[in-house]
C-alpha positions in Angstrom: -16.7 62.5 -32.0 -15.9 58.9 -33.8 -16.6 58.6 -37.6 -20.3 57.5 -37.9 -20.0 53.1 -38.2 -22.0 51.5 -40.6 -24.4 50.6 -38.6 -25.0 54.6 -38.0 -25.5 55.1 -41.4 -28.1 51.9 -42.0 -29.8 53.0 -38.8 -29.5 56.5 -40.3 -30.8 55.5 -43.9 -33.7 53.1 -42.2 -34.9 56.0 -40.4 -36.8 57.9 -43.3 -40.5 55.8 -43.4 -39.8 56.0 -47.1 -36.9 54.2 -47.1 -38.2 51.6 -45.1 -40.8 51.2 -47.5 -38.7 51.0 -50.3 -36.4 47.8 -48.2 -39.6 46.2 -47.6 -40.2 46.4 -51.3 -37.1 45.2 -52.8 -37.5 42.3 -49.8 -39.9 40.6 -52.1 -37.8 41.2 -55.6 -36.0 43.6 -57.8 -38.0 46.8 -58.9 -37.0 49.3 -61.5 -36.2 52.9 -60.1 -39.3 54.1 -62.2 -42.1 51.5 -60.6 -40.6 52.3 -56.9 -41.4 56.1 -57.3 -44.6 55.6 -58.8 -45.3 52.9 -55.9 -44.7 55.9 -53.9 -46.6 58.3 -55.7 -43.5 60.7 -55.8 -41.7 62.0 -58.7 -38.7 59.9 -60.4 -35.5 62.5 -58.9 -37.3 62.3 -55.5 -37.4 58.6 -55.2 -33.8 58.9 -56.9 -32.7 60.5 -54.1 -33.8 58.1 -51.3 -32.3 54.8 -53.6 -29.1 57.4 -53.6 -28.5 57.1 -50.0 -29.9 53.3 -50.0 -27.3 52.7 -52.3 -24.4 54.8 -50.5 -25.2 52.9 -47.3 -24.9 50.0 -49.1 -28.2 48.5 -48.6 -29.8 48.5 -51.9 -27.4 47.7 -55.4 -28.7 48.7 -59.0 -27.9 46.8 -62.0 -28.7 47.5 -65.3 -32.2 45.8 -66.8 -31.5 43.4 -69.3 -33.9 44.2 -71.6 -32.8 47.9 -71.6 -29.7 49.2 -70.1 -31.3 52.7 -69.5 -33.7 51.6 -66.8 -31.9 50.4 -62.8 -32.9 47.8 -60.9 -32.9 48.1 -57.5 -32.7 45.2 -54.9 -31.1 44.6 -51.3 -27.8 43.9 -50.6 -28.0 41.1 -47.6 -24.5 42.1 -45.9 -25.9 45.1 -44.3 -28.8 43.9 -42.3 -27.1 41.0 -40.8 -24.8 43.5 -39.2 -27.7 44.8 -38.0 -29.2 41.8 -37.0 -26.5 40.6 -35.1 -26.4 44.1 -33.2 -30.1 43.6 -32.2 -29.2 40.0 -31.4 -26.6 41.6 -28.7 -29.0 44.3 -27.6 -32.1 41.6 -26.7 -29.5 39.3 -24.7 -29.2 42.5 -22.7 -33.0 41.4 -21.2 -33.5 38.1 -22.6 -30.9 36.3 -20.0 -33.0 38.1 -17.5 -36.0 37.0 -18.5 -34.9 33.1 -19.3 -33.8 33.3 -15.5 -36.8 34.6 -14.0 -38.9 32.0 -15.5 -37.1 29.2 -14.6 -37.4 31.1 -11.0 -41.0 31.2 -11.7 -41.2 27.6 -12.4 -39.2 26.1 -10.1 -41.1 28.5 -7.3 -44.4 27.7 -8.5 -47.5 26.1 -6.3 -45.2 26.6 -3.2 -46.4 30.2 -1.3 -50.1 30.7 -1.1 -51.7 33.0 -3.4 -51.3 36.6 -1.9 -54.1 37.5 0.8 -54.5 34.1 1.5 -53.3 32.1 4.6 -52.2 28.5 4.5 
């Protein structure tokens, strides 16, 4: 079996609900390890944990706070979710070529058969 891609492992990482909830935090801005496991009500090594493998994936990137170099600031790393966006582009062209086709069908066919159970 191949070595996992890195889109296995962001699909992998995005998996966990926690996770997710993290990404959607750090979408808005930067938060400090401490305020994302209290957001979470879980404990500072558990939340460590999940930013771990954020980090490893290389969605999330820490940097020191400014104010205090003992506190990590978490936010999103924008490399990794265009990958994945441009893998769900290709995915929805799978059915959205279809789709475009059967419309203009539709529309071009429209108003010329009777309705069904009806004869002209």
């Amino acid at each position: 079996m191949p070595a996992p891609s890195a889109l296995d492992r962001t699909l992998a990482a995005l998996a966990d609900p926690t996770r997710r909830g993290v990404v959607d935090r750090l979408r808005r801005r930067p938060h400090p390890a401490g305020e994302l496991a209290a957001a979470f009500g879980m404990s500072p090594p558990a939340m460590s944990r999940h930013l771990r493998v954020l980090r490893q994936t290389g969605l999330v990137e820490e940097h020191a706070d400014a104010d205090d170099a003992r506190v990590r600031v978490y936010s999103l790393r924008p490399e990794p979710f265009s990958a994945l966006r441009g893998w769900l582009d290709e995915v929805e062209s799978c059915w959205a070529e279809p789709l475009d086709g059967f419309k203009a069908h539709a529309e071009r066919t429209r108003g010329t058969k009777p309705p069904r159970g009806r004869k002209s």
